[in-house]
N, C-alpha and C positions, 0 to 999 in steps of 0.2 A: 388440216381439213382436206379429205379428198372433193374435188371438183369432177363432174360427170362432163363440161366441156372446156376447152381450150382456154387459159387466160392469156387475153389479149394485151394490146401496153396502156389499156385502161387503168383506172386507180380500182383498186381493191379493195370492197370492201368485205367483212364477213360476222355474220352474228348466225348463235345457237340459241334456237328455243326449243326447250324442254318441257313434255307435258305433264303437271305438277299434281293437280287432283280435279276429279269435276271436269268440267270445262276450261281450267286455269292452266296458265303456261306462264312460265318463267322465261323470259329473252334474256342472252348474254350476249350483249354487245364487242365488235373487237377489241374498243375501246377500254374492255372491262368493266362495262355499268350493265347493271341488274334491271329490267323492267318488267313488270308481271304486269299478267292482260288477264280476261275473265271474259266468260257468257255471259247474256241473261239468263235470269232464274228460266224462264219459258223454255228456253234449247241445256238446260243439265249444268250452269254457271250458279255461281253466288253472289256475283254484284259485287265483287270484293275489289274489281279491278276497272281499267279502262277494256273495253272492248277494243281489237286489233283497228276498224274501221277508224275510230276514233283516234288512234294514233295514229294513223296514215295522216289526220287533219291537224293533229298537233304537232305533226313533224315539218307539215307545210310550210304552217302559220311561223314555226320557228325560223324555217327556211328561208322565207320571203321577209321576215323582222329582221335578220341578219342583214341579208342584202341593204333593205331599206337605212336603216341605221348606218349600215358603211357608207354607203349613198352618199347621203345626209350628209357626216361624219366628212365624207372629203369636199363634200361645198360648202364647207363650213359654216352649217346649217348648226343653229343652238336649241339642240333639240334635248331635251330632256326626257321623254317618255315618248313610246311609242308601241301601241300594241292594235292586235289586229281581230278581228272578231269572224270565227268564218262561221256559213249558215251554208249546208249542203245537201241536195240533196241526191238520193239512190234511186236508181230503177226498181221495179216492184218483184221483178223475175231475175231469178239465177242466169248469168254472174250481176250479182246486185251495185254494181261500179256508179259511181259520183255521177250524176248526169247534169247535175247545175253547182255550181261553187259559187258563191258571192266572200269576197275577202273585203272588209270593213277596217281601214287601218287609220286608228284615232292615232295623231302625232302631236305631240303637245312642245312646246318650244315658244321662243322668244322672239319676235317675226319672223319665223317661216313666211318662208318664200312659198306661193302655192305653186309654182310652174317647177320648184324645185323638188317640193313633194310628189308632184305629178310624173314626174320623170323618174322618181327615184323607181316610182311603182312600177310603170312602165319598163323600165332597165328589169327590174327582180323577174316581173310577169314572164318578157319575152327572151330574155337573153341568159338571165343567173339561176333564177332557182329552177334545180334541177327538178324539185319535187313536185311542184306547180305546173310544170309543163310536162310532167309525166301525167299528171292527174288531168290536165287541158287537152289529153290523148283521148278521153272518153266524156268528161265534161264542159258545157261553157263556161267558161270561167270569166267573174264578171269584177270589179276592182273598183271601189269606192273610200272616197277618204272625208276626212275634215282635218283642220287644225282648230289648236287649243290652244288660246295666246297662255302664257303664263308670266 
């Protein structure tokens, strides 16, 4: 893949997307996974796919669930499930970028520690996920939890 600037001794990443039909595009991850994204019907889409925006948030929520989990995982927190719910929202004018994030992360486990949950958040928020704090560039980002004994 030609690059138009300098790779630095950053890690590398690199994905192709190809425009497929309509409004749809197919991404090729470096990885080699396949992800197809879609318009709405309103701007020439068929609703077939997730909208890019949309994956920017699912890529977060993944982002920041990894973290959290390892977290967890090394304070040997008995956590069993733990998912995250984001609710975001966009400016009304071009460039339409996240201007509020609320990330909602139910973690369900076997006495969870709350000061351990709360830190895990905190670690992902400000220090691990990359994605979240790319996205904290233009948005408030705001970080609410509960636990679920099970």
């Amino acid at each position: 893949m030609d690059t138009i600037f300098p790779l630095g001794r950053g890690v590398t990443m690199e994905c192709t997307v190809r425009w497929h039909e309509g409004m749809s595009f197919i991404a090729e991850t470096g990885s080699g996974h396949l992800v197809a994204m879609d318009g709405a019907q309103v701007a020439g889409g068929r609703n077939l796919a997730p909208r890019p925006m949309e994956l920017m948030l699912a890529g977060t929520g993944g982002c920041t669930s990894f973290d959290v989990i390892m977290i967890l995982k090394k304070q040997r927190q008995a956590l069993e499930t733990c998912e995250v719910k984001i609710t975001a929202e966009r400016a009304e004018e071009d460039p339409k970028v996240f201007i509020r994030i609320n990330m909602h992360f139910i973690v369900k486990g076997r006495s969870l520690k709350p000061e351990a949950v709360e830190r895990a958040i905190k670690l992902s928020a400000e220090k691990y996920c990359s994605a979240s704090i790319m996205l904290g560039k233009t948005a408030e980002m705001y970080h609410t939890w509960e636990i679920v004994e099970v």
